[in-house]
N, C-alpha and C positions, 0 to 999 in steps of 0.2 A: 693487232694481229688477227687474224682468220683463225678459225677454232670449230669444230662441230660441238653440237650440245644437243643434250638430250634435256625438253623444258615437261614429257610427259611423258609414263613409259611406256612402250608400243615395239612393232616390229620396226626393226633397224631402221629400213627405206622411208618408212612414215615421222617414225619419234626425231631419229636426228637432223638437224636443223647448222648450218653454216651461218656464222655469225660473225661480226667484227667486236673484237671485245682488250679490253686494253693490256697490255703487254707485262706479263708476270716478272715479278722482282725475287731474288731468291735472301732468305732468310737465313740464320745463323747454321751453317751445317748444310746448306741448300748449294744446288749447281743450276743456273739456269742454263736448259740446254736449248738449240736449235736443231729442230727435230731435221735429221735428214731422210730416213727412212722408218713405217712406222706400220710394224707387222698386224694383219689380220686375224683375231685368233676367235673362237665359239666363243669363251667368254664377254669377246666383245656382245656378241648378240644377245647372249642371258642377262647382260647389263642393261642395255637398253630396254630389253623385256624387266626387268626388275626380278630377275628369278636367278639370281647370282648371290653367292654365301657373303660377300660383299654389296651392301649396297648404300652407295654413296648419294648424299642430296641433291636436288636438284635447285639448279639446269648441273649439268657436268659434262664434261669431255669423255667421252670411249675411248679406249685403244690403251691396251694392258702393258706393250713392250714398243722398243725403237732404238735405232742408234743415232744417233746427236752428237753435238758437237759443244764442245764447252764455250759459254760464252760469258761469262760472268762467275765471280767465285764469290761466293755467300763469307760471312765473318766465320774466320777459326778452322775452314776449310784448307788441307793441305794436302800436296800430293795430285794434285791437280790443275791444269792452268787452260787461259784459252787457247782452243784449237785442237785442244785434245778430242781422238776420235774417241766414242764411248758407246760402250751398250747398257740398258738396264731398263731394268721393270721402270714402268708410271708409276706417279701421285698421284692416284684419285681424291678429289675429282677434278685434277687436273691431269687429264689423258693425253696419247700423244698423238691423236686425232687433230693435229694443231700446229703450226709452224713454231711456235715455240712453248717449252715443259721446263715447269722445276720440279726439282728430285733430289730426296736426301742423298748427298755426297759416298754416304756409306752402303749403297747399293751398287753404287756405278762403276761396271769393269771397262778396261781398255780391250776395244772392238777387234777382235782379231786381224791382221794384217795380211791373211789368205781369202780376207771373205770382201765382198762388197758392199755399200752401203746396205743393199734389200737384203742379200744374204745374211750379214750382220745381225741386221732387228731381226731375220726367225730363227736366230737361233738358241737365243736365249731360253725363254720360256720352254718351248717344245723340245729342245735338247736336253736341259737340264731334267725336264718329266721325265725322258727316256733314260736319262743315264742315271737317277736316284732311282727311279722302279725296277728299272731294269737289274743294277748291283745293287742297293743298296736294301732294297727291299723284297727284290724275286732272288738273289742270287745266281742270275744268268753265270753259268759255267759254258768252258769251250766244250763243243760238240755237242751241247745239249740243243734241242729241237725249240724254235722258240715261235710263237702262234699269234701273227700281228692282225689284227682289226685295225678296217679303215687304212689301209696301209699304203693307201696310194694320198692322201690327206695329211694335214700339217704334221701333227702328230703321231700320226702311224709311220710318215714317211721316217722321219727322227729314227722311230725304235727301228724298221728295218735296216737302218742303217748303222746304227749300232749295235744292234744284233749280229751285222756280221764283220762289223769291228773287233768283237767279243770272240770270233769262232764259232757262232751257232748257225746251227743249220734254219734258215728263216721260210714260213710257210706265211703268204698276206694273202688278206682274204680284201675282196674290194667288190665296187658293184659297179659292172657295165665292163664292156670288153676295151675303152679308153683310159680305164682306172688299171684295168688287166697290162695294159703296156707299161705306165708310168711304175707300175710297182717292179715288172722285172728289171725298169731300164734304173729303178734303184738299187736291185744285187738283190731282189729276192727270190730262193731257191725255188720256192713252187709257189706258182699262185693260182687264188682260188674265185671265180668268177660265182658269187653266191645267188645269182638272177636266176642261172641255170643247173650249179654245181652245187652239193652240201660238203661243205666243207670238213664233218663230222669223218664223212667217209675216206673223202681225201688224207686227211692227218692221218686217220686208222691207216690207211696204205700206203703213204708215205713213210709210218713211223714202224712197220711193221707188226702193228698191231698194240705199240707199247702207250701212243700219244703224245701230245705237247708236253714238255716239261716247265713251261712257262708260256702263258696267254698273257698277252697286253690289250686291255680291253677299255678303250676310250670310249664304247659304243651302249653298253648297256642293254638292256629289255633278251631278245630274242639270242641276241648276239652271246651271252655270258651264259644263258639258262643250256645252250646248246654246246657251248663251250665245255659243260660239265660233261660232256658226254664223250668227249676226248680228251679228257686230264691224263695225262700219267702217274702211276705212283709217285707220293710225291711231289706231285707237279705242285705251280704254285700260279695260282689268278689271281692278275693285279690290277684293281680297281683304280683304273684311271680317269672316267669322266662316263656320264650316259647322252652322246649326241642324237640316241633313239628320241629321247624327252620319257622312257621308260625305266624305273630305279627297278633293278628284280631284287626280289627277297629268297635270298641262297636259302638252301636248306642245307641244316647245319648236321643232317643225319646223314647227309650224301656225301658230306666232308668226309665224315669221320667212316663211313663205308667204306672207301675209294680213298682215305689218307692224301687228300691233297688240302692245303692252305688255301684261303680267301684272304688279300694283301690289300689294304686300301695306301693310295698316295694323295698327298697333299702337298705336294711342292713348294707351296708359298712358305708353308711353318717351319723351312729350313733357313727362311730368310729370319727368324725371329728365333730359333733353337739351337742353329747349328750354322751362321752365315759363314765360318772356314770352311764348312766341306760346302760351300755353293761356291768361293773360290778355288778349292782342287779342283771342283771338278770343271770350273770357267776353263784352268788350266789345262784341265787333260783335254778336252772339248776345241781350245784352238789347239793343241798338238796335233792332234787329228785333224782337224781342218786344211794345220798346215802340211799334212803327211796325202791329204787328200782320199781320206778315208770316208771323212763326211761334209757334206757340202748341201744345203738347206735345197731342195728343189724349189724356186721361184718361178712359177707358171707366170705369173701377171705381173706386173708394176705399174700403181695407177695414178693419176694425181689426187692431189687434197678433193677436188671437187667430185671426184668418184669414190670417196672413201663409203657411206652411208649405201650404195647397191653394193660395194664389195663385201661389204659386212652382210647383206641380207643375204648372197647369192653363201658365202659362207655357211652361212645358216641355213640354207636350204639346201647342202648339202651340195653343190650340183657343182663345187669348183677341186681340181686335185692340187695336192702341194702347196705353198703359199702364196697368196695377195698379200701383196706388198702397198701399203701409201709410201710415194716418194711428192712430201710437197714442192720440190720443186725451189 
């Protein structure tokens, strides 16, 4: 089969490499899938760079999530057959940068049947970050004022759109007046074009002075230190990723001045602490898909042999919504 592989770490476009490499067999507990669709995410590029809290040997596959198709069931496996549509995280370091992936059986959910193959693989990952940060860690309530970074992007797009799944009034902050469209034509209430606009002030006048009661902040460095300066009583920032490549160091005097929470999320440690609630909330996640409440924006769908520039353009920030690999 075809596979990308990364034989040395580097930026996406240069490190991964297309290869022919022989056809994975699934082991006890294993599903070999055949990849149909097989989302873009940041992580993919800090892997490749080698600056990811996982890192896997080399050569390996990129590509963190996908939806597939079953084609083989491993010994002992049950509850599953081929043909079945499926979504779920990669085995590193076998990623789903590749036409075909195996993957423990006990990850793998049935693909929602309102989403498409692309739409499918982004919704995984990016939905599930928004909807544990979002409840289960910010405690987003209805009406409350909820303050998305990067909002027109994989990730941001998610939390706007469950933000106002939830009831909250949603404020996305984006950069360039093309990111400015994508985010209202997601259902966000105001947005904030930060090339031209400070957003600090916006929220202050939007919220009447009171602030966000929840920031989702994928973004880090400049984005979080400025963030503090429109907290609400209360409020709570949720530390969801720094695609700055800047980590800030809160100050923990200004917490406790201004009574708002610092929230860190880790998404994956619910696959390893708590995998029922990554099933409710699979659950409530197609509900809503199927109510049409969210629905993954897919800007691009590319083939296998463009996957390595969709990961770098990823990374270089300059794509909205998701890239998709569909190999075809």
């Amino acid at each position: 089969m075809k596979a990308w592989r990364v034989h040395e770490n580097g930026e996406p476009r240069a490190a991964m490499r297309l290869d022919e490499v022989p056809d994975p067999q699934p082991g006890p507990g294993e599903l070999l899938l055949k990849v149909r669709a097989a989302n873009v995410n940041f992580p993919d590029a800090l892997l490749c760079r080698g600056h990811y809290q996982v890192r896997p040997p080399l050569p390996f596959t990129p590509g963190v999530e996908f939806c597939g198709e079953v084609v083989a069931v491993g010994e002992g496996v049950t509850g599953h057959a081929a043909g079945d549509r499926v979504v779920t995280p990669a085995a590193l370091p076998g990623g789903a940068f590749a036409e075909l992936a195996v993957v423990p059986a006990a990850g793998v959910l049935p693909a929602p049947p309102a989403l498409d193959d692309a739409e499918a693989a982004a919704l995984h990952i990016g939905y599930q970050t928004g909807w544990f940060g979002l409840h289960r860690r910010a405690g987003l309530s209805e009406g409350e004022t909820l303050l998305v970074h990067a909002a027109a992007g994989g990730v941001g797009s998610a939390a706007v759109q469950l933000g106002k799944a939830a009831g909250a009034t949603v404020i996305g902050v984006v950069g360039g007046p093309d990111k400015a469209k994508t985010a209202r034509e997601l259902g966000a209430d105001v947005v904030v074009d930060r090339t031209c606009e400070d957003f600090v002030a916006v929220v202050k006048e939007a919220t009447g002075g009171r602030g966000a009661d929840v920031v989702y902040d994928p973004v880090g460095g400049d984005a979080y230190t400025r963030s503090t300066k429109c907290i609400a009583f209360e409020g709570r920032i949720l530390v969801v990723g720094f695609t700055s490549g800047t980590i800030p160091s809160p100050g923990l005097n200004h917490a406790l001045v201004k009574n708002y929470s610092v929230v860190g999320l880790h998404w994956g440690l619910y696959n390893t602490h708590d995998p029922a609630a990554v099933r409710r909330c699979h659950d409530e996640l197609t509900r809503l898909a199927a109510e049409g409440a969210i629905r993954p924006l897919v800007s691009e769908r590319v083939p296998l042999e463009g996957a390595a520039d969709a990961v770098q353009r990823v990374a270089d920030g300059t794509t909205t919504g998701r890239l998709v690999v569909v190999p075809g």
